[in-house]
N, C-alpha and C positions, 0 to 999 in steps of 0.2 A: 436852541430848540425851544419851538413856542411852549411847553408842558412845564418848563421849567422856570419860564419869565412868570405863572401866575404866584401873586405875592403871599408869601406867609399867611399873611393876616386874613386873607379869602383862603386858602386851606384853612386855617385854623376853625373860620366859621363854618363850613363846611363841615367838617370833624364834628364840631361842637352839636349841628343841627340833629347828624344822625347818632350820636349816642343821648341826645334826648331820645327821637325816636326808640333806640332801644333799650332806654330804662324806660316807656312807658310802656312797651310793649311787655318786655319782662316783667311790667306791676302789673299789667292783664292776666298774665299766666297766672302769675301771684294768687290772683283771688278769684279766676276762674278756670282752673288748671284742667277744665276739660273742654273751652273752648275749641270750635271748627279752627282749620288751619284756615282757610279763607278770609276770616275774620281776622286774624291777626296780622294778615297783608293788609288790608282795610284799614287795621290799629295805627300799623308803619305809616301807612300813606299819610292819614290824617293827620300822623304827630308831627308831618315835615309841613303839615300848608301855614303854620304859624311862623315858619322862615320863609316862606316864597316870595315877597311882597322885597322890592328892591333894599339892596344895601349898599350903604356908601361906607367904607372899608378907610383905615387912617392911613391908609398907602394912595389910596384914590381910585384902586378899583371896586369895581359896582358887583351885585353878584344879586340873583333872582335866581325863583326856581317855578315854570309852570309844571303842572300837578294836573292829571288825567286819572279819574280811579273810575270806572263802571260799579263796583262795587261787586260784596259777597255773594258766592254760589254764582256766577255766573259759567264757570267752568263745569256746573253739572253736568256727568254725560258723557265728558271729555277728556281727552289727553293734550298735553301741555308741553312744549319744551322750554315756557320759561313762566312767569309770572309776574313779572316785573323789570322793567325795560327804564334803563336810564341815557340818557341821549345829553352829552356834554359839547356845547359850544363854546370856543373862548371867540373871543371880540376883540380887534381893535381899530380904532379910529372909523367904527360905522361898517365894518367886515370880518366876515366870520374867518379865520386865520386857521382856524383847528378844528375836526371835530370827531364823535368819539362814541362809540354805543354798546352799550354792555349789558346783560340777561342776570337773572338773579331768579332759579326756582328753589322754589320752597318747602322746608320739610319742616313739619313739628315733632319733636319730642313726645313722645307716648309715656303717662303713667306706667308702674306696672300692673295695675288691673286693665288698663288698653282701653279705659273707659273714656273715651272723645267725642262729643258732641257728633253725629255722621253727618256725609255731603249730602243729606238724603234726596234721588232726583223726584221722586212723588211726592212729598212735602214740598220741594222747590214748585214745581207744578199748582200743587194744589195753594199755593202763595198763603195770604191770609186768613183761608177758609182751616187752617189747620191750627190758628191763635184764635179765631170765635167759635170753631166748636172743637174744646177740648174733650180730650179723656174724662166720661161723664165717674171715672172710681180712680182718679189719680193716686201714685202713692205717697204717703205724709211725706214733706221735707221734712220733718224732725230725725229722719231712719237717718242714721250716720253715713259716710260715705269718706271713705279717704284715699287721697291720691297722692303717692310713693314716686318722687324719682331719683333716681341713683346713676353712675357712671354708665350699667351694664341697662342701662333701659334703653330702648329701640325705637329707632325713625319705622316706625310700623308701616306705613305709606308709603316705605321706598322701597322697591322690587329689584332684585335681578331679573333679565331677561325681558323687560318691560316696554310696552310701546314706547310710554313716555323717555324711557332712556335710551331706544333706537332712534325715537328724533333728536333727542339731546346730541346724541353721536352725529348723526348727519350736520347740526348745525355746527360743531366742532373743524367736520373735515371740509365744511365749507369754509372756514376762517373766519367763523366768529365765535368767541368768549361766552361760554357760558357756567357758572357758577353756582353751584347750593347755596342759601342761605335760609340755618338751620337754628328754628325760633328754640329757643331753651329757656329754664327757668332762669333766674336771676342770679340761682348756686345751685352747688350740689353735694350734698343730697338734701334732698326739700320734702317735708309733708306738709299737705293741705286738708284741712278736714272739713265738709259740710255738714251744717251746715256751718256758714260764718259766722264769726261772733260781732264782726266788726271790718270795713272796710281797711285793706292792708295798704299802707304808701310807702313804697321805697325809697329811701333817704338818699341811698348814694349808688353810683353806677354799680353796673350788675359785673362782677367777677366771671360769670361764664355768659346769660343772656345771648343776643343774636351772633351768630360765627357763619362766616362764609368758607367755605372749601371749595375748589377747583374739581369741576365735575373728572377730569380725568384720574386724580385721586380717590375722589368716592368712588368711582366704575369702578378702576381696578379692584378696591375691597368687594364690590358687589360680586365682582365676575368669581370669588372666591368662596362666597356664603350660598347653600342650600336653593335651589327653588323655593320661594315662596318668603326667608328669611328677607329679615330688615336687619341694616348695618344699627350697632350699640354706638351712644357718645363715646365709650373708651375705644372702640374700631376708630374711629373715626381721628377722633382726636390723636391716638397714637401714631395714625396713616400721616394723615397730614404735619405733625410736629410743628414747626412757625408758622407754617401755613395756615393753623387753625385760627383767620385773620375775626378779630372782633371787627363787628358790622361797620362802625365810625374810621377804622384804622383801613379797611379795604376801600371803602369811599373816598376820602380824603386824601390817603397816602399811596394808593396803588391807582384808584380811576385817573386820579388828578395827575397824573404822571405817566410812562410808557410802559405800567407795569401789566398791568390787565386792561379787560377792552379792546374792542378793534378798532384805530383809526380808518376813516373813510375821507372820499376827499368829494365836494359838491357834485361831479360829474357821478357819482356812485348813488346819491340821494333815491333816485331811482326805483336803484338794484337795493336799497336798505328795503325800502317802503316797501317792496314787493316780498321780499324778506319774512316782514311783518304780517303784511297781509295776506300771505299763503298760513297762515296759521290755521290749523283744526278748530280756532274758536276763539273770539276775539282776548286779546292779551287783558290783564288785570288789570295793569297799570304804568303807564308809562310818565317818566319824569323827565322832563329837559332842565338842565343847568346852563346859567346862560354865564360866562365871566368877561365881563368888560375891564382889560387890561387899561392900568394907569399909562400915564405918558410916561415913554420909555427911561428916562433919568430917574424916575422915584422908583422903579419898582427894586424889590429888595427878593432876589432868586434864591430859589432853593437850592442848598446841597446835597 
């Protein structure tokens, strides 16, 4: 199986790329724990274009990543069934041999005050005229403000019964993979207080930070909660159990292999693109991995 001829050492960079990504991410929340969710897709994208740029791996395969971001707030307005599109090609000898494409929507973690930067679409509109004329009686940033989260605090932005998750369902039963990926603090339980004293760097990866779940596990917990209710980290986490995959570990270990994701084969290319392009509003971001497989005697296969 081609998924399994790519070498350790290209997984392993691979792994390594995206929990940078999500320790930076997770040091955004850190020290702005009421940032837009939009923004912190934005965070992700940007903290992977410092791997995109070709690598030559000590097995001999090569491994790149092109990087497409439109940028923040461009989904004002809108319903989404995904946010982030990663499109994997393995390679060898000058031909694409496999390939593979997989959705990742996003949900942030809500303080318990629920106080988050909003999507707002008439500020989006009104663009920079709402940074030159501000608020002529702002209030002091000296006035405290602190933001609480804990186990039992809620993806506030995740609906039962919601369009966004009637198109998530529909690209399901069409046969393609779509997955949450649900930005968290870096632990928990965490308080932040403004204002800052001091800019906060985190040292070492994040014990909870970014988690992916399988949207069919979120749905079921949703189809169970109130109108209007948003599913808790502890729903969540407890629904899903191993599942609750760390952001680097579902990249790495489940894309790069038959675990998640739909293979497609080039006669499909098509039928993906149109896929995409039927979207309610263009996608946030989409990422291609490209892996150029060594010559077949060095390479060192996965178990």
């Amino acid at each position: 199986m081609i998924w399994d001829q790519i070498p350790d050492d290209a997984v392993a960079w691979f792994r390594n790329a995206f929990l940078k990504a999500n320790k930076t991410v997770s040091e955004v929340l850190l020290n702005v724990p009421n940032i837009r969710e939009t923004s912190l897709d934005d965070g992700l994208v940007e903290a992977l274009i410092p791997h995109s740029a070709p690598r030559l791996m000590p097995s001999g395969a090569l491994v790149r990543m092109h990087i497409h971001n439109i940028g923040g707030l461009r989904r004002v307005g809108r319903w989404e069934a995904a946010d982030i599109a990663l499109i994997v090609y393995v390679v060898r000898a000058n031909t694409i041999v496999a390939r593979k494409i997989a959705f990742l929507q996003s949900k942030r973690l809500y303080p318990t005050n629920n106080d988050v930067e909003p999507e707002d679409p008439e500020g989006f509109r009104w663009g920079m005229n709402a940074l030159l004329r501000p608020d002529p009686s702002p209030v002091s940033m000296t006035i405290m403000r602190r933001f609480e989260f804990h186990h039992h605090c809620m993806y506030a932005a995740l609906k039962p019964d919601s369009d966004q998750m009637k198109s998530i369902n529909e690209y399901l039963q069409s046969g393609y993979d779509v997955d949450y990926l649900f930005y968290n603090p870096h632990k928990l339980p965490l308080s932040v207080s403004y204002p800052l004293e001091k800019l906060r760097i985190l040292r070492t990866a994040p014990t909870v930070g970014c988690r992916v779940v399988d949207a069919a596990t979120v749905h079921s917990i949703l189809s169970r909660l109130p109108s209007g209710a948003g599913p808790t980290y502890n729903q969540i986490e407890r629904s899903a159990g191993n599942s609750h995959w760390r952001l680097e570990y579902w990249a790495a270990d489940l894309l790069l292999s038959c675990k998640v994701g739909r293979e497609f084969t080039a006669a499909e290319e098509d039928e993906v693109a149109r896929r995409l392009e039927r979207r309610t509003g263009p996608i946030g971001a989409a990422i291609a991995v490209y892996i150029e497989l060594p010559p077949e005697r060095s390479v060192a296969q996965r178990q």
